[in-house]
C-alpha positions as CSV (number, residue, x, y, z in Angstrom):
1,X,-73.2,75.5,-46.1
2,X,-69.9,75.7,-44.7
3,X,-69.0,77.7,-41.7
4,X,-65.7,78.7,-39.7
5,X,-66.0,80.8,-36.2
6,X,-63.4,82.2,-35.1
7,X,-62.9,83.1,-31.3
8,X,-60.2,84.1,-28.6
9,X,-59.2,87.4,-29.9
10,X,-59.0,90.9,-28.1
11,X,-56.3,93.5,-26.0
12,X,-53.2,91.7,-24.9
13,X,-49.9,93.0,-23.2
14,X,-46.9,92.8,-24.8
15,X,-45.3,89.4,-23.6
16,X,-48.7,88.1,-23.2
17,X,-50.8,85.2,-24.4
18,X,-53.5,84.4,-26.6
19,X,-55.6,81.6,-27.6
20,X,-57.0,81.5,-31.3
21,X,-60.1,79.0,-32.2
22,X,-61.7,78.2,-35.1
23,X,-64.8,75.7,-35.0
24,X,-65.8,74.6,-38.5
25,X,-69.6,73.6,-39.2
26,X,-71.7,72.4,-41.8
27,X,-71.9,69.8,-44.4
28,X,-68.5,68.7,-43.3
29,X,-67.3,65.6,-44.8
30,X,-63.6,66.1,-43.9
31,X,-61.0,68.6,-43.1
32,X,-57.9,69.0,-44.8
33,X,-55.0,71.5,-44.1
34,X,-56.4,73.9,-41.5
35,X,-54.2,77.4,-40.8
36,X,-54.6,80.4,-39.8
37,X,-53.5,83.7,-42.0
38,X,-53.4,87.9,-40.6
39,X,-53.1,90.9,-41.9
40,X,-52.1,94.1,-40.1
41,X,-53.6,97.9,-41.3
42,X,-51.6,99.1,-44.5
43,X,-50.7,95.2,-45.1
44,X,-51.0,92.4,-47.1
45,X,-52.7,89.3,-45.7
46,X,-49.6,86.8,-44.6
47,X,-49.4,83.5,-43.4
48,X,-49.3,82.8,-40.0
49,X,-49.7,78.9,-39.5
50,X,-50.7,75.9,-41.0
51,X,-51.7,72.1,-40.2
52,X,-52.5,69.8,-42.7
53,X,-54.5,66.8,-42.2
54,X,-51.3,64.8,-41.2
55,X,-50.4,66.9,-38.7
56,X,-47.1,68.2,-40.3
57,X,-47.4,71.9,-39.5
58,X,-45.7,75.2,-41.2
59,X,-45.0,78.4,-40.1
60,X,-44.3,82.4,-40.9
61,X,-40.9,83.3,-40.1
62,X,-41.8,86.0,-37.2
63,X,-44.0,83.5,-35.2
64,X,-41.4,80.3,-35.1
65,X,-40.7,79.6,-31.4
66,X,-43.7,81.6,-30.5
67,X,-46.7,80.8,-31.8
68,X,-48.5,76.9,-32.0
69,X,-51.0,75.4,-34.3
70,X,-53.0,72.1,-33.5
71,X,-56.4,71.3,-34.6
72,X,-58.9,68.5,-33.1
73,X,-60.8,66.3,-36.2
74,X,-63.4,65.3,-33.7
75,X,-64.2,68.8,-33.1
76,X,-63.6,69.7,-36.5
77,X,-61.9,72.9,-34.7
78,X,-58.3,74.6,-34.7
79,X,-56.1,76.5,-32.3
80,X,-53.6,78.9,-32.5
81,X,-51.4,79.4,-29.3
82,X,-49.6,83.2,-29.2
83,X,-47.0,83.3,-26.4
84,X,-44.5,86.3,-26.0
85,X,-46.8,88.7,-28.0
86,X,-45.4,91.6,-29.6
87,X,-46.9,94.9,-30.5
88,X,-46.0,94.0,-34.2
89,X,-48.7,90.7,-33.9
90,X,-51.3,93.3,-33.8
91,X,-53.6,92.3,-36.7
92,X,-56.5,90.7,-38.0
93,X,-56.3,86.8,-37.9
94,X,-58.2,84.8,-40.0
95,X,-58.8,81.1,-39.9
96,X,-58.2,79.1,-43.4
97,X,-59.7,75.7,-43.9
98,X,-59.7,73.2,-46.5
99,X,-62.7,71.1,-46.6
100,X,-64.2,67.9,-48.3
101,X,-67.9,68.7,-48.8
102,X,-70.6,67.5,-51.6
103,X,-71.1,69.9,-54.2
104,X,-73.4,67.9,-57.0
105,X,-73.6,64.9,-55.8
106,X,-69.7,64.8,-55.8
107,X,-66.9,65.5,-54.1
108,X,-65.0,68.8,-53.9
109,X,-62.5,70.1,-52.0
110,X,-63.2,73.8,-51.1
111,X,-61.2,76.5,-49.4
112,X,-63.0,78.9,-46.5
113,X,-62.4,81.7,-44.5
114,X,-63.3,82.7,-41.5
115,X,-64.9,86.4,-40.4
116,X,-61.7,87.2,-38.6
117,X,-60.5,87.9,-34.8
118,X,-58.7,91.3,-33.8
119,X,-55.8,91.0,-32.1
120,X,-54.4,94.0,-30.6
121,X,-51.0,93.7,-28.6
122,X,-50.6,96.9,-26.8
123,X,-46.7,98.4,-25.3
């Protein structure tokens, strides 16, 4: 079994900061790309971030210059830096991980979601 807890999310002021982490657990055997997705009410679920096991990273057009992903493999955990929040960041944020596990007796590589995190940038 495969886990991902996310953490860091709540009420913000606009222009404010946020923290986003995502601790994977389990029968880990590697991570791949790690990113983080949201989705806001009346919305479909949108990328946000994403880190691959390289460290080459892409982002969603409306978070460039204000939002950073990084991720440490020892900790088998990811982060998601918001600076200069905006009222239209208010969403849900969910952490997306691609992992190496053992799935009879071989090797698969499976996608996971987190719960999600509420983020709520108020005006």
């Amino acid at each position: 079994q495969v886990q991902l807890v996310e953490s860091g999310g709540g009420l913000v002021q606009a222009g404010g900061s946020l923290r986003l982490s995502c601790a994977a657990s389990g029968n880990i055997l590697r991570l791949n790309a790690m990113g983080w997705y949201r989705q806001a009410p009346g919305k479909q679920r949108e990328l946000v971030a994403v880190m691959s096991s390289g460290g080459s990273t892409n982002y969603g057009d409306s978070v460039k210059g204000r939002f950073t992903i990084s991720r440490d493999n020892a900790k088998n955990t990811g982060y998601l830096q918001m600076n200069s929040l905006k009222p239209e960041h208010t969403a849900v944020y969910y952490c997306y991980a691609e992992i190496f596990v053992i799935q009879a007796r071989d090797v698969a590589l499976v996608d996971y979601w987190g719960q999600g995190t509420p983020v709520t940038v108020s005006s």
